[in-house]
C-alpha positions in Angstrom: -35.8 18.2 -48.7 -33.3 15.7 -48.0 -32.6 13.3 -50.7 -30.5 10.4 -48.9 -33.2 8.2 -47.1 -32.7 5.4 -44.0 -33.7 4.2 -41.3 -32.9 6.3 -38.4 -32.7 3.9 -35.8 -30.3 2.0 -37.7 -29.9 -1.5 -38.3 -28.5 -5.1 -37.2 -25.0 -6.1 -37.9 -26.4 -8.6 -40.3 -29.8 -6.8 -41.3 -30.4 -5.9 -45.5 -29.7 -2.8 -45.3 -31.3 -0.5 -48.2 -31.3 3.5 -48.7 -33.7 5.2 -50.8 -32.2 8.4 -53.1 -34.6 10.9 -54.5 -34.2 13.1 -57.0 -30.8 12.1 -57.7 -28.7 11.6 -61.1 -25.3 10.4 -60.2 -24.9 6.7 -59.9 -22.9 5.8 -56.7 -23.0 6.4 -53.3 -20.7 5.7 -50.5 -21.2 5.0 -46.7 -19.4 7.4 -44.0 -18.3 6.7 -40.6 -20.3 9.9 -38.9 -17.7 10.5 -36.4 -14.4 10.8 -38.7 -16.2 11.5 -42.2 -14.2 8.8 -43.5 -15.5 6.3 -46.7 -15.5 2.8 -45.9 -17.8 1.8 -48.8 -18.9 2.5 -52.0 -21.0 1.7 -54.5 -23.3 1.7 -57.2 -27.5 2.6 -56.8 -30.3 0.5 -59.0 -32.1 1.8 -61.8 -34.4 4.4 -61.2 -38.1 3.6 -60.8 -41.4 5.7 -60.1 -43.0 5.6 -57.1 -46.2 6.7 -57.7 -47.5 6.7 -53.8 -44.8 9.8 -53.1 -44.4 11.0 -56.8 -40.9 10.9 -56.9 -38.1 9.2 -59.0 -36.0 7.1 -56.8 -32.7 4.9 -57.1 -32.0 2.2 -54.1 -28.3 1.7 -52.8 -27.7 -1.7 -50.8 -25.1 -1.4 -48.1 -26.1 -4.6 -46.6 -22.4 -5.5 -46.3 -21.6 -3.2 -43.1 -21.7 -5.1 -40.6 -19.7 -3.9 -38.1 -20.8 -1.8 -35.3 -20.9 2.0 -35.6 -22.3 4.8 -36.6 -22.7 6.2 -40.1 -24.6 8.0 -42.7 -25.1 7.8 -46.6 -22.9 9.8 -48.8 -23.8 11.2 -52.6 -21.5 13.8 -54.1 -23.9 16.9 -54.8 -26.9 15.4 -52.6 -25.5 15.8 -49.1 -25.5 12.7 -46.5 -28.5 11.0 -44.8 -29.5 11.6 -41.4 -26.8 9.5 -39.0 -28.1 5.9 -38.2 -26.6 3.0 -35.8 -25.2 -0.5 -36.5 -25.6 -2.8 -33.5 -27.2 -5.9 -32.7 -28.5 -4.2 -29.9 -29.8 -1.2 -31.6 -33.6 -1.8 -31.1 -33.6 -2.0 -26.9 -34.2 1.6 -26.7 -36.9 2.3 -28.1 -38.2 -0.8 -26.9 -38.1 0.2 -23.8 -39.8 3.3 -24.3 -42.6 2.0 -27.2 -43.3 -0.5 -23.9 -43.6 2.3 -21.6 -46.0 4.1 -23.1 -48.4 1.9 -21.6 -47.9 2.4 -18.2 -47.5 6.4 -18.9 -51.2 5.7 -20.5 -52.3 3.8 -17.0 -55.8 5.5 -15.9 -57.8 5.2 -12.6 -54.2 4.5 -10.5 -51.4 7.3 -9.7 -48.4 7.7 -12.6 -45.9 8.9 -10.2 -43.3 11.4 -10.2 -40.5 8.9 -9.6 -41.5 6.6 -12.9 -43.6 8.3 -14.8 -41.4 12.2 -14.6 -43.6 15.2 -16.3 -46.2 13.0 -17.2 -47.2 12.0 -13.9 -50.6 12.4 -12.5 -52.9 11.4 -9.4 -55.5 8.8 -9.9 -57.9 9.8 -12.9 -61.5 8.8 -14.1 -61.9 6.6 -10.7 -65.3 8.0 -10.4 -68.7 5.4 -11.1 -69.8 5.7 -14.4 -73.5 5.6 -15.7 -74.9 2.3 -18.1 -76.5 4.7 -21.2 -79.7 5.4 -20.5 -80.1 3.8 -17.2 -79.6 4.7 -13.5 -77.1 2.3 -12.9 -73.5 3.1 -12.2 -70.6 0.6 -12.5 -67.0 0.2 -11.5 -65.0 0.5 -14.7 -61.9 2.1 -13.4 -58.5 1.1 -14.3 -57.2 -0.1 -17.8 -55.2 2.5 -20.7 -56.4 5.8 -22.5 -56.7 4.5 -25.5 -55.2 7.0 -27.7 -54.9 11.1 -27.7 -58.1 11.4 -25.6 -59.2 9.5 -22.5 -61.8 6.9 -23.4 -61.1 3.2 -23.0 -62.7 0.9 -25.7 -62.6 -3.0 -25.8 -62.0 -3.9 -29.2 -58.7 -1.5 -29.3 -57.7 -3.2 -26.1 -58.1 -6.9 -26.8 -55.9 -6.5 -30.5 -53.7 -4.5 -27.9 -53.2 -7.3 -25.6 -53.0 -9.7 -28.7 -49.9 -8.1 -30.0 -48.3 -7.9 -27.0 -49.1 -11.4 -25.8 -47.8 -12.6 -29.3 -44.7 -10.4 -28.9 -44.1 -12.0 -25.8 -44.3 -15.5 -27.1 -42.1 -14.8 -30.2 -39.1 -13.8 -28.0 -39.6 -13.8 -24.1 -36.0 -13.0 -24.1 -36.1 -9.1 -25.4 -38.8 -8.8 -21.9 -36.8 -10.5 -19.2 -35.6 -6.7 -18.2 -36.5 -4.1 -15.7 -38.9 -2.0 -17.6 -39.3 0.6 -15.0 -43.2 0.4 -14.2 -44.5 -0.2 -10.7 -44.2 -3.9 -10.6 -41.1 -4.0 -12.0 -39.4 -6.4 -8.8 -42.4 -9.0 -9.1 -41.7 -12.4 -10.0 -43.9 -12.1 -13.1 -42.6 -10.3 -16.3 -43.3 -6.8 -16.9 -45.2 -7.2 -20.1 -47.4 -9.8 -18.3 -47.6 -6.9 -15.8 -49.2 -4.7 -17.8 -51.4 -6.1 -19.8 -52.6 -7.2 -16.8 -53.6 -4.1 -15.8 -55.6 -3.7 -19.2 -57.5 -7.4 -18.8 -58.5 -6.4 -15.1 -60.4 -3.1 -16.5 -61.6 -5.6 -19.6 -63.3 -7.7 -16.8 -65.4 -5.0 -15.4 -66.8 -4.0 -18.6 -68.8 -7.2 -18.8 -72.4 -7.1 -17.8 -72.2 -9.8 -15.0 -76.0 -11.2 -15.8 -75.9 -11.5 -19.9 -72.4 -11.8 -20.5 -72.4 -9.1 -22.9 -69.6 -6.5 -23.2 -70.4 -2.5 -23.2 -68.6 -1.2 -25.7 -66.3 1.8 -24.5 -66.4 4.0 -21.6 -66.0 7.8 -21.9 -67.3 11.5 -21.2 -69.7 12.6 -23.5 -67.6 13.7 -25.8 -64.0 14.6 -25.9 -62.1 17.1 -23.3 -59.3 20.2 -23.9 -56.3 19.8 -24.3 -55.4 18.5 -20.2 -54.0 15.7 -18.1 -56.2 13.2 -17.7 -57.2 14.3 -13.7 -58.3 17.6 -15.2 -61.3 15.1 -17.4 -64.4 15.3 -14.9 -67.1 15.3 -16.7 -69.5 12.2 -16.1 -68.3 8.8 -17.6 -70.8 7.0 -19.6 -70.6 3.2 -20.2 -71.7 2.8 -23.8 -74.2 -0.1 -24.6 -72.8 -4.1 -25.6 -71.7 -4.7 -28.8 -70.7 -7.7 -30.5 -67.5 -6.3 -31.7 -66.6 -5.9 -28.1 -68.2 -8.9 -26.8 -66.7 -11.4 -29.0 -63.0 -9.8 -29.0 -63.5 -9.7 -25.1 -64.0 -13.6 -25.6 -61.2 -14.1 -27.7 -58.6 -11.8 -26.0 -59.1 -14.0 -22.3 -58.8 -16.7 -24.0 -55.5 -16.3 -25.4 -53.9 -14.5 -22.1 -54.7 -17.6 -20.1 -52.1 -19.7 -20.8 -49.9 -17.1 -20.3 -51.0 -16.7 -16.8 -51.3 -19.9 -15.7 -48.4 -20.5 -14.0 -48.6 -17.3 -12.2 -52.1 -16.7 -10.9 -54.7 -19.8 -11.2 -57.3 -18.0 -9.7 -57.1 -14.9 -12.3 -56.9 -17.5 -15.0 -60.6 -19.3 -13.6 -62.3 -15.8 -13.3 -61.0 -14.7 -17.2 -62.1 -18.4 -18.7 -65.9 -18.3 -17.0 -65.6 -14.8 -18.0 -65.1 -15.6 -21.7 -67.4 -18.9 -21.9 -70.4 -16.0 -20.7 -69.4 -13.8 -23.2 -69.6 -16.6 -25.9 -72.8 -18.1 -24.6 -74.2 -14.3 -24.7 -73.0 -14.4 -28.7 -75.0 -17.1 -29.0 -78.1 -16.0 -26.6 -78.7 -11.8 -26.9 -79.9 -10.3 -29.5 -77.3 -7.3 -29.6 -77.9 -4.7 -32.8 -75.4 -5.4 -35.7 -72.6 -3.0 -35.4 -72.0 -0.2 -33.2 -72.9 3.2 -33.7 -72.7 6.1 -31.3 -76.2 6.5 -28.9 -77.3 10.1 -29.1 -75.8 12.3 -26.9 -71.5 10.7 -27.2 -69.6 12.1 -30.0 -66.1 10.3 -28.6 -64.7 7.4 -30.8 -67.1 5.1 -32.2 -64.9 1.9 -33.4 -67.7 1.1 -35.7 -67.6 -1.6 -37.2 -69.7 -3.1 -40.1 -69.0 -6.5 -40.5 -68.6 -8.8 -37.1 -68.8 -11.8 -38.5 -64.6 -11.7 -38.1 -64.7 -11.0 -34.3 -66.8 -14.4 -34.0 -64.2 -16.0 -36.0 -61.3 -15.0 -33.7 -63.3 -15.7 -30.6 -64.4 -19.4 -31.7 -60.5 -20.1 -32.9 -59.2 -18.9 -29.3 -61.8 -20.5 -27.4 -61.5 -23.9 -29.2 -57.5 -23.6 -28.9 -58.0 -23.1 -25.2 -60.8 -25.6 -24.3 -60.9 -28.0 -27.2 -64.7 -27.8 -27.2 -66.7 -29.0 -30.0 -69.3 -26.5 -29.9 -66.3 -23.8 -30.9 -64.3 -25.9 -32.9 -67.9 -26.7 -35.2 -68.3 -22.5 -35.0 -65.2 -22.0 -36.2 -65.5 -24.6 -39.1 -68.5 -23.2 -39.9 -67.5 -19.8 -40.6 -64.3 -20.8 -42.2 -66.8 -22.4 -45.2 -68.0 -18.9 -46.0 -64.8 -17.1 -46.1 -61.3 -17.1 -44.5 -60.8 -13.5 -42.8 -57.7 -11.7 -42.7 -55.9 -8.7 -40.4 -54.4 -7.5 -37.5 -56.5 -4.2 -36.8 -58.9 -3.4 -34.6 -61.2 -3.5 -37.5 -60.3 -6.9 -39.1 -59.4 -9.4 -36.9 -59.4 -12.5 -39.2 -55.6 -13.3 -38.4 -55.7 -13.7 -34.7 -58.5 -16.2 -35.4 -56.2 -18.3 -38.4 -53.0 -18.3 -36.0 -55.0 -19.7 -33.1 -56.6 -22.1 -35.2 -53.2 -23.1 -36.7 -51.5 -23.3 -33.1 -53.8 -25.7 -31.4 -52.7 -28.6 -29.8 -56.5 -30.0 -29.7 -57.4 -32.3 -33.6 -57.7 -29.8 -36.0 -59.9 -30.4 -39.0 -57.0 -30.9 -42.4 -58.8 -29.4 -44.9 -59.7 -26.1 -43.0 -55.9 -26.0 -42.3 -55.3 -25.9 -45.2 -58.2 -23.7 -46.7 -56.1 -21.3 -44.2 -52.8 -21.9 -45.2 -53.5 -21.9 -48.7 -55.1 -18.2 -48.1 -52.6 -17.2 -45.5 -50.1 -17.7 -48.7 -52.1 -15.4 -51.3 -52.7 -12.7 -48.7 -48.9 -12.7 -48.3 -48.0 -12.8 -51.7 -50.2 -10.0 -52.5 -48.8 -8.1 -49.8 -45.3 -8.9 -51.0 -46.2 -8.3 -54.4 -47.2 -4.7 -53.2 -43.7 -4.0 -51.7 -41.6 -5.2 -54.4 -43.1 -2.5 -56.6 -42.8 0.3 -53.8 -39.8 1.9 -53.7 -40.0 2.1 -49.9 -40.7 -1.5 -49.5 -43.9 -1.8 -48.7 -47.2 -3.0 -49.1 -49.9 0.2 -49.4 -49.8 0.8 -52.9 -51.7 4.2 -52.8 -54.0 3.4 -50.3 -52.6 5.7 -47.2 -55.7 5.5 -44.8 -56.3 7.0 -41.1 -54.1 5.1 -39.4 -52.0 3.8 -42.6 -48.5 3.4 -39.5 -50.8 0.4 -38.1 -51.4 -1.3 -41.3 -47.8 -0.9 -42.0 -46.9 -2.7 -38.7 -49.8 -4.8 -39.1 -48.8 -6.3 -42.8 -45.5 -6.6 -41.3 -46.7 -9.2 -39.4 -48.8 -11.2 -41.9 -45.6 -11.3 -43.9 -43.8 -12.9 -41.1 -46.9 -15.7 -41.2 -46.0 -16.2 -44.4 -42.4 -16.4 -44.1 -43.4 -18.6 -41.5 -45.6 -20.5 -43.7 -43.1 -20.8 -46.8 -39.5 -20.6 -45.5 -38.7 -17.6 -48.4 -36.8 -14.9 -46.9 -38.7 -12.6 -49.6 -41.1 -12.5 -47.0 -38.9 -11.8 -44.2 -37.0 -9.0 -46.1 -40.0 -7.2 -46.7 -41.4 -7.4 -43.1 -38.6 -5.5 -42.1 -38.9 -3.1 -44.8 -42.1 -2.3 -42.8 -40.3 -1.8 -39.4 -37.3 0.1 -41.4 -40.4 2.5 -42.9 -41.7 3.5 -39.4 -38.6 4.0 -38.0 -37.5 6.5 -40.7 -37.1 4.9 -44.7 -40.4 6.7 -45.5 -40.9 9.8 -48.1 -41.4 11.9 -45.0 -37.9 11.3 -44.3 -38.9 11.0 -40.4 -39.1 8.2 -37.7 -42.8 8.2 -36.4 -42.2 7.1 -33.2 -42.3 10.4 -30.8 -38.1 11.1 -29.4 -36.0 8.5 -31.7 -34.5 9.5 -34.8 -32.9 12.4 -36.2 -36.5 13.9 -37.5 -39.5 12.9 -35.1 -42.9 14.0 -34.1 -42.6 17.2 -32.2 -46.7 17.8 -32.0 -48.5 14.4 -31.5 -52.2 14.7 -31.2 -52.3 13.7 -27.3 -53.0 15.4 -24.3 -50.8 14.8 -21.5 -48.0 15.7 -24.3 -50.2 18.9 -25.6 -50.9 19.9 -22.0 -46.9 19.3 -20.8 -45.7 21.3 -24.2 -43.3 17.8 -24.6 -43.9 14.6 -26.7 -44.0 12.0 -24.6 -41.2 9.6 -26.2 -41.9 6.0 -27.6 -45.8 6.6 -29.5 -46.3 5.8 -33.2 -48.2 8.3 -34.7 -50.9 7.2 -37.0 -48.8 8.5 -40.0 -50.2 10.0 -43.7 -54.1 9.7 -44.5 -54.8 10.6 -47.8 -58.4 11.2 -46.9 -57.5 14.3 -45.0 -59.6 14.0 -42.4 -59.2 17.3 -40.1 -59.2 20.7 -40.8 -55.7 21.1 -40.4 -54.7 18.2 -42.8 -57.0 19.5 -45.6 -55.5 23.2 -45.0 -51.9 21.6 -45.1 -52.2 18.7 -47.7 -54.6 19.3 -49.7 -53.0 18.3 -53.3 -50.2 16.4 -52.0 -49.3 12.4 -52.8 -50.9 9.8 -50.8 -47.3 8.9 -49.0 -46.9 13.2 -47.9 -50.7 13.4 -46.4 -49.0 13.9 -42.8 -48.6 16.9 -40.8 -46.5 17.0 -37.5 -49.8 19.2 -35.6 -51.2 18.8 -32.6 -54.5 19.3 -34.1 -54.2 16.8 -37.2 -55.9 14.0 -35.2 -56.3 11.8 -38.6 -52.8 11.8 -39.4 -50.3 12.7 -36.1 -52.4 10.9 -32.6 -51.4 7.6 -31.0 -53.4 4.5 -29.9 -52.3 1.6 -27.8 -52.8 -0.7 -30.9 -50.3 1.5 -33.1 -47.3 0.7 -30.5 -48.5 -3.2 -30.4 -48.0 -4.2 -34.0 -44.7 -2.3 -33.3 -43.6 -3.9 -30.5 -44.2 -7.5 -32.2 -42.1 -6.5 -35.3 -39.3 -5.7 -32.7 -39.8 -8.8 -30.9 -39.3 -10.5 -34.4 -36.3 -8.4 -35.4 -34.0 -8.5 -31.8 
């Protein structure tokens, strides 16, 4: 077990830099150039705490005052040297690149071809009609991402998908201005705008044209083997209309439109009478709260209890877009009961607060600052939680499926907050969140598949299963102290919350990929270039 922790990526010239010792008794370190071995800093580590998410003893060294550009590694007489990380202002554009690309390696119903997508190309895949549950109609609904490991495509993990990534895009346009190696690379519009593209155009055929409802998902019946995505043939079944998917579907084409709008006026009139249908369907159908799986599908449910936070988001983006009144009093409304928070697919809430808070259109004072007064607490708490963590950041013990996303995803509420208060606390520990995924973590391993010294090897996905090679640039979904596989309760059984993660192909709870993993990922990068 090593005992010298980092990031693995590295860090920028001017970047807090903190290491994380385990097990350790001496009291100073030093910092190694890697190439000549050579000390070019020492000195002294904090006093020790416990960090009762990893059970361990650990001492922090600050080396925040290299800044110039090299590489290195950690040094502790009698505990060895840390894995070898980069200093560069530029030392995020890699994996940029790649985190990005996933996406367009993920592209179903079109060809991935040899020349940009390499062993992970494919012919065109799942471009077959599929079948309305329980009826004998049959729809259009090719195009779009696999969502994840398997091959189903579900709304609400594609609209906080296309959130992220539009927000990412906003905070620095800059990092996206380059080729990114995907087909329509040589347009005039920028490759992220690309791409997501390709998601919203698949996103438009999943809404029922006469109720302006949304179907939920679209997949086989249940999952495949372990193949590339033209070898899935079994019959595709469009799932019934949800609200979840309905009113994130609303809320979603809202917010691309503006980004759109200078590029393709027409796409930008078909995605706002889209979204006004699916809003007027909110009000109007009498859909079934939640979404469970119909008899007969077993594939990825996205279930999800409470809906009242989709609403939320979709009235905030709708009011932002159109200054309505009839959103703007929705919103309002549902602000009196409760201000919701989150980035997930699940919980929603903060999509909804930053539209509400970025409107040009007369906002109502004391709802901004009901929001900005509960924007605050949730980042305090949050930053609360990563001042006592020894890793920096904000779980506690609470490792769930999935626990990489709310990582990423608590990240960027304590940007908002930084945002909100101008207290670089807040900033410090955001990238203590990004400086976690990429490698400062009691795994001792960056989670993103090909970067780092110690990465995924096994991801739970197919087209990486079936080529016997990760594909690089995917966040895996990272330790689930629930243990929910068989191979994470035969593996983990009795370990700490922060060591429930195995690198299998079959541990779906704690080693697949989604699209909304990378997102929150991407956005903390877009923050931090």
């Amino acid at each position: 077990m090593i005992s010298i922790i980092t990031n693995q990526i590295g860090y920028r010239c001017k970047d807090k830099k903190i290491a994380v010792f385990r097990g350790v008794s001496n009291t100073s370190f030093s910092v190694i150039d890697s190439h000549t071995g050579k000390d070019i800093y020492t000195s002294y580590v904090s006093a020790p705490m416990n960090n009762p998410s990893s059970n361990e003893t650990i001492v922090l060294g600050d080396f925040s005052s290299i800044t110039t550009p090299g590489t290195y590694q950690i040094k502790m007489d009698n505990y060895g040297v840390s894995y070898p990380f980069v200093i560069d202002q530029d030392v995020y554009k890699p994996i940029l690149k790649d985190l990005f690309r996933m996406y367009y390696l993920q592209r179903c119903g079109c060809e991935v071809s040899k020349e940009l997508g390499g062993i992970y190309a494919h012919p065109a895949c799942h471009n077959s009609f599929a079948t309305i549950y329980r009826t004998d109609k049959k729809i259009d609904v090719s195009g779009g991402w696999h969502d994840a490991g398997d091959y189903g495509r579900y709304v609400v993990a594609a609209a906080v998908t296309i959130a992220d990534l539009l927000y990412a895009y906003e905070r620095n346009c800059s990092i996206f201005e380059g080729n990114f190696n995907i087909p329509e690379s040589k347009s005039k519009v920028p490759d992220i705008l690309c791409e997501v593209r390709y998601e919203l155009d698949w996103m438009l055929k999943m809404q029922d044209p006469e109720t302006g409802g949304v179907y939920h998902k679209v997949t086989c019946a249940s999952f495949p083997g372990f193949v590339m995505p033209e070898e899935e043939i079994e019959p595709l079944i469009v799932a019934p209309i949800s609200t979840t998917a309905t009113a994130t579907f609303a809320a979603c084409l809202a917010l691309a439109i503006p980004f759109y709008y200078n590029y393709d006026q027409e796409f930008c009139k078909t995605c706002y009478i889209a979204a006004s249908k699916a809003w007027e369907a909110l009000e109007n159908l009498d859909i079934p709260e939640g979404f469970i799986n119909p008899d007969g599908i077993v594939t990825g449910e996205y279930a999800d209890k409470t809906q009242t936070d989709e609403i939320y988001w979709a009235a905030a983006e709708m009011y932002k877009l159109t200054g309505k009144s009839q959103y703007h009093e929705a919103f309002k409304k549902l602000v009196t009961e409760k201000v919701w928070h989150g980035y997930g697919w699940e919980d929603v809430g903060s999509f909804g607060n930053r539209a509400y808070l970025t409107t040009s259109f007369p906002v109502d004072n004391e709802v901004v600052d009901k929001i900005t007064a509960s924007m605050k607490d949730y980042g305090k708490q949050l930053l609360d939680a990563s001042s006592k963590d020894g890793y920096g950041i904000s779980l506690g013990t609470e490792y769930i499926w999935g626990s990489n996303m709310v990582v990423a995803n608590n990240g960027m509420a304590l940007l908002d907050s930084y945002r909100l208060t101008k207290d670089k606390d807040y900033y410090f520990a955001a990238k203590s969140h990004l400086d976690y995924l990429l490698g400062k973590n009691p795994m001792a391993m960056s989670y993103v598949t090909g970067y780092g010294t110690v990465s995924p090897t096994n991801p739970h996905h197919r087209p990486s299963i079936a080529k016997k090679k990760p594909m690089p640039g995917m966040l895996v979904g990272g330790p689930d102290a629930g243990l929910h596989d068989p191979q994470a309760v035969a593996a983990l059984t009795g370990k700490s919350p922060a060591k429930c993660y195995i690198d299998h192909y079959d541990s779906y709870s704690t080693n697949e990929i989604t699209i909304y993993w990378n997102s929150p990922l991407i956005y903390l990068l877009a923050e931090f270039m």
